[in-house]
C-alpha positions as CSV (number, residue, x, y, z in Angstrom):
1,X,-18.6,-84.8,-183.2
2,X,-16.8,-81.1,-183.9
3,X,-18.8,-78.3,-182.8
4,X,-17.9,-74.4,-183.7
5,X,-19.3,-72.0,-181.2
6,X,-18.9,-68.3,-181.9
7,X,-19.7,-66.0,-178.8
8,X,-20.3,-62.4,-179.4
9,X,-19.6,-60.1,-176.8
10,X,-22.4,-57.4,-175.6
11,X,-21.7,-53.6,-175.0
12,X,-19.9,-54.6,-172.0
13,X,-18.2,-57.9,-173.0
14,X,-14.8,-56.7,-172.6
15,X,-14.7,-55.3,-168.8
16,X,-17.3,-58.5,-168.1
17,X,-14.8,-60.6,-170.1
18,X,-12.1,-59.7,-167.4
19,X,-13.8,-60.6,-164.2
20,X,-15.4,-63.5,-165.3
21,X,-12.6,-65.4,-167.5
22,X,-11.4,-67.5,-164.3
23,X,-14.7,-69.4,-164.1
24,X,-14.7,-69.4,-168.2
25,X,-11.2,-71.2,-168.3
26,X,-12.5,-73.4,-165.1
27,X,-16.0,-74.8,-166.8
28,X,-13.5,-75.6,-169.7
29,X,-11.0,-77.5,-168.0
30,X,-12.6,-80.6,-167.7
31,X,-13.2,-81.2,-170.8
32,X,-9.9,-79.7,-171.8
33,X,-8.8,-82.5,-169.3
34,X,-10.9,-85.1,-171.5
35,X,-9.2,-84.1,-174.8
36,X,-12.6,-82.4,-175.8
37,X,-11.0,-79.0,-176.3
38,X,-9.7,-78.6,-179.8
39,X,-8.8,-74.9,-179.7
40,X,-10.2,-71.9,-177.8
41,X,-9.3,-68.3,-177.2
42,X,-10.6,-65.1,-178.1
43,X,-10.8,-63.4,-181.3
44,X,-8.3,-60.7,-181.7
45,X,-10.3,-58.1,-182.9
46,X,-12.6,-58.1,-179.3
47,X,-15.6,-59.0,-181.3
48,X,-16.3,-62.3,-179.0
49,X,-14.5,-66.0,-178.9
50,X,-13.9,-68.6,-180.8
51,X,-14.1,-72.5,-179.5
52,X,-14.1,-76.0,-181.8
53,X,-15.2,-78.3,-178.7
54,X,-16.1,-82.3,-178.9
55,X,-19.1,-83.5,-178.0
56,X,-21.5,-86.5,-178.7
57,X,-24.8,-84.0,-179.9
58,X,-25.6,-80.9,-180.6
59,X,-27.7,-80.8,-177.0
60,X,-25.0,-81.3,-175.0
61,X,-23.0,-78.4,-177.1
62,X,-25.7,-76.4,-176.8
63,X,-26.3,-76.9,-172.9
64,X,-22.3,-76.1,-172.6
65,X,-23.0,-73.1,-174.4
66,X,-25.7,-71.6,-172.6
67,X,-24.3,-72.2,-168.9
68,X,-20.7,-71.4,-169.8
69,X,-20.0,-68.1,-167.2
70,X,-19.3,-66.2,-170.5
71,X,-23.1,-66.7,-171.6
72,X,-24.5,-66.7,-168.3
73,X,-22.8,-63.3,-167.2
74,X,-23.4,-61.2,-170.6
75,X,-20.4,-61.5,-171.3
76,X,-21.5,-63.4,-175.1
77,X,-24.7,-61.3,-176.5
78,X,-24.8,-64.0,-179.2
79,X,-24.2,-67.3,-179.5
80,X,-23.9,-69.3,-182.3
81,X,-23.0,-73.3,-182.9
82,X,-21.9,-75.3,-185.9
83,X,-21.4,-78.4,-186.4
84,X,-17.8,-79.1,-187.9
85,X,-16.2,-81.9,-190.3
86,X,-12.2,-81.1,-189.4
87,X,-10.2,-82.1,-192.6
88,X,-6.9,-80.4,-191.4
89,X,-4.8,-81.4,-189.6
90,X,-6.0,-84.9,-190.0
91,X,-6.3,-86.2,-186.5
């Protein structure tokens, strides 16, 4: 199952955003490795990130969420999942 999770950056999410990043892209990359990534990056206008992530239950996107570095390190003040029904592109 598609899950949306929206992380808002804090006061300080940009500069925190910098130094923490490496461990960010490295807790993704096994799943990224596992196909589980659909799309990730941050939004444009510095207001937090954007990631559409596979997983089997809303726990285990929820457990991701709150010990991704991002979360864990203030870089994300708020963070908000979604489950997601993907109708484009058809996969």
């Amino acid at each position: 199952m598609k899950f949306v999770i929206i992380g808002y950056d804090g006061p300080d999410g940009e500069a925190k955003r910098k130094i923490h990043r490496p461990a960010h892209l490295a807790n993704l990359e096994p799943l990224n490795q596992k196909g589980q990534v659909i799309l990730a990056g941050p939004l444009t206008d510095k207001s937090g990130s954007l990631l559409v992530l596979d997983f089997e239950s809303q726990e285990e996107a929820e457990h991701f969420a709150q010990n991704d570095p991002y979360t864990v390190h203030g870089v994300f003040q708020r963070v908000e999942i979604h489950p997601f029904m993907q109708v484009l592109p058809k996969t």
